[in-house]
N, C-alpha and C positions, 0 to 999 in steps of 0.2 A: 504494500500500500504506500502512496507517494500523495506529497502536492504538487500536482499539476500545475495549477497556475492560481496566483495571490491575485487578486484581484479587489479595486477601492475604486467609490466617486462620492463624489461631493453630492450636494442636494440644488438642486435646479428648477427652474420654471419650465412647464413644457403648454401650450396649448393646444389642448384636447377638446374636441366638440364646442367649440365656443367656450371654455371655462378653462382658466390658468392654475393649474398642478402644481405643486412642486415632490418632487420625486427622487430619489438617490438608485434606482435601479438601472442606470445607467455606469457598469462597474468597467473598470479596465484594468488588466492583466500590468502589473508591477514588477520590474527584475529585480528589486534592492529587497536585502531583508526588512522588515518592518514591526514593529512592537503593538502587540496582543495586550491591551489590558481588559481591566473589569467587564466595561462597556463596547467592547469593539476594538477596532483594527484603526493603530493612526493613520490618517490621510483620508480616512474611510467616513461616512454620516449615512445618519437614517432619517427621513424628510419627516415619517410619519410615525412618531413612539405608540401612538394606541394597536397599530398592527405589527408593531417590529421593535427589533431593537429593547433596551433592557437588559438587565442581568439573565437570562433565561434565552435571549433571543439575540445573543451579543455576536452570535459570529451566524453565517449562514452556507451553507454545504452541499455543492450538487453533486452527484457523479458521472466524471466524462464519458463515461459509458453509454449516460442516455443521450449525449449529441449525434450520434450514428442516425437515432431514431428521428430526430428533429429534422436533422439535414433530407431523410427520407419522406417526413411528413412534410417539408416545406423547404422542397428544393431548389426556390428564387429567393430563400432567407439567409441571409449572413448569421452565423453562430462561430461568435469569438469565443473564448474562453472567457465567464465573465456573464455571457448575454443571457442568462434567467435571474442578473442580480447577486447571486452568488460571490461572496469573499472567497470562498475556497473550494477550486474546482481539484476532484480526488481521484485517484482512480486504484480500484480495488476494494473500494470501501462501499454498497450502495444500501439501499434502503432496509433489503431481507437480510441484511448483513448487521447492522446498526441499531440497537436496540437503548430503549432509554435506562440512562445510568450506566452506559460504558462508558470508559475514559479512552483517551485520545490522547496520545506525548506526540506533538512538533516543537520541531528546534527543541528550543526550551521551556514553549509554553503547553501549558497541560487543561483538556475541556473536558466537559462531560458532556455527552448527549441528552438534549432536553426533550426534542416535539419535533413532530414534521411539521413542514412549511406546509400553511393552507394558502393558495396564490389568490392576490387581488385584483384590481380590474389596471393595476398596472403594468402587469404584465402583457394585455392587449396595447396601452401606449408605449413601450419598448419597442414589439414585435409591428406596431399600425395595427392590428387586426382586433376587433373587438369579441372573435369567438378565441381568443388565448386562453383565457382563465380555463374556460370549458374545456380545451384543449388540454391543459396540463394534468383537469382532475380526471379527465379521461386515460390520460397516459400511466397513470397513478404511478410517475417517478415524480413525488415530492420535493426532493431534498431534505434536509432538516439541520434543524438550531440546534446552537453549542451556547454553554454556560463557559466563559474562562476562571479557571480553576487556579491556574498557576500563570501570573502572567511573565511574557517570555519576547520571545522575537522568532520570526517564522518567516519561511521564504519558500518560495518557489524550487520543487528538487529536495526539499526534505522528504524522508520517513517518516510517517505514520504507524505509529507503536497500537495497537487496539488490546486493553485492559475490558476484558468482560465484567458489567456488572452482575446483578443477581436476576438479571432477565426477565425477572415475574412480569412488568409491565407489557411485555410484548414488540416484537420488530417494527421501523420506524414502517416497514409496508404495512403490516396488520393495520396502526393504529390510525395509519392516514385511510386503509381502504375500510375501516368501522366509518372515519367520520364522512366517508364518498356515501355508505349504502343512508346512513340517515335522512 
């Protein structure tokens, strides 16, 4: 298991349907190491804390594994490393794999797995498309949040240590495909 690619962006204004956004899921792939604390990744913001962001929701995690599938579903779309918002794109690590309360050692900093990502309708303004959301809860490749644990400094080309917790809660797929069937 490795990071692929570190990925941060600021918070911006975007205009969507006649109504001015501001948004941070515009992330871009970073070469320099960068420091991991409490709340997130420096250089990195979250626009919107009632959806994101927080001690619980401090970092966020896709796996490069599901870009195969995107690039497949939407073969006139660009997919940087980066492009579902994602800080840290993984590979080797995906959702059946990921269960909450494992810990996580990069570089130096140390997370625990909290929740899968439920996606919002900003993911259709990334992407232009406004059937995105629907699209991702159909792909049921979530992603999901990290708590930082140990804050550290993390880069692009590190290892990925995975400490199992005590698994009762269940994989980060189960718990996103409980809250799809609700």
């Amino acid at each position: 298991m490795r990071l692929i690619s570190l990925n941060v962006g600021r918070a911006r204004h975007v205009e969507w349907y006649t109504e001015d956004i501001t948004t941070s899921i515009f992330k871009t792939a970073v070469d320099t190491p960068l420091r991991v604390h409490t709340l997130g990744i420096a250089g990195d913001e979250q626009a919107d804390h009632t959806v994101h962001g927080g001690v619980n929701k401090a970092v966020y995690v896709y796996p490069s594994e599901h870009y195969a599938y995107w690039r497949e579903q939407l073969p006139d779309t660009l997919f940087p490393w980066g492009a579902f918002g994602e800080n840290l794109t993984v590979e080797g690590l995906t959702e059946n794999q990921a269960y909450v309360g494992d810990r996580l050692a990069i570089g130096s900093a140390e997370f625990v797995v909290t929740q899968p990502r439920m996606p919002c309708y900003k993911l259709g303004i990334r992407f232009d498309r406004l059937d995105m959301a629907k699209r991702f809860m159909a792909s049921r490749f979530s992603g999901f949040y990290l708590a930082v644990t140990t804050e550290g400094t993390i880069q692009a080309g590190d290892t990925i240590a995975l400490m199992p917790g005590d698994r009762q809660g269940g994989s980060i797929a189960a718990l996103f495909a409980a809250k799809v069937v609700k």
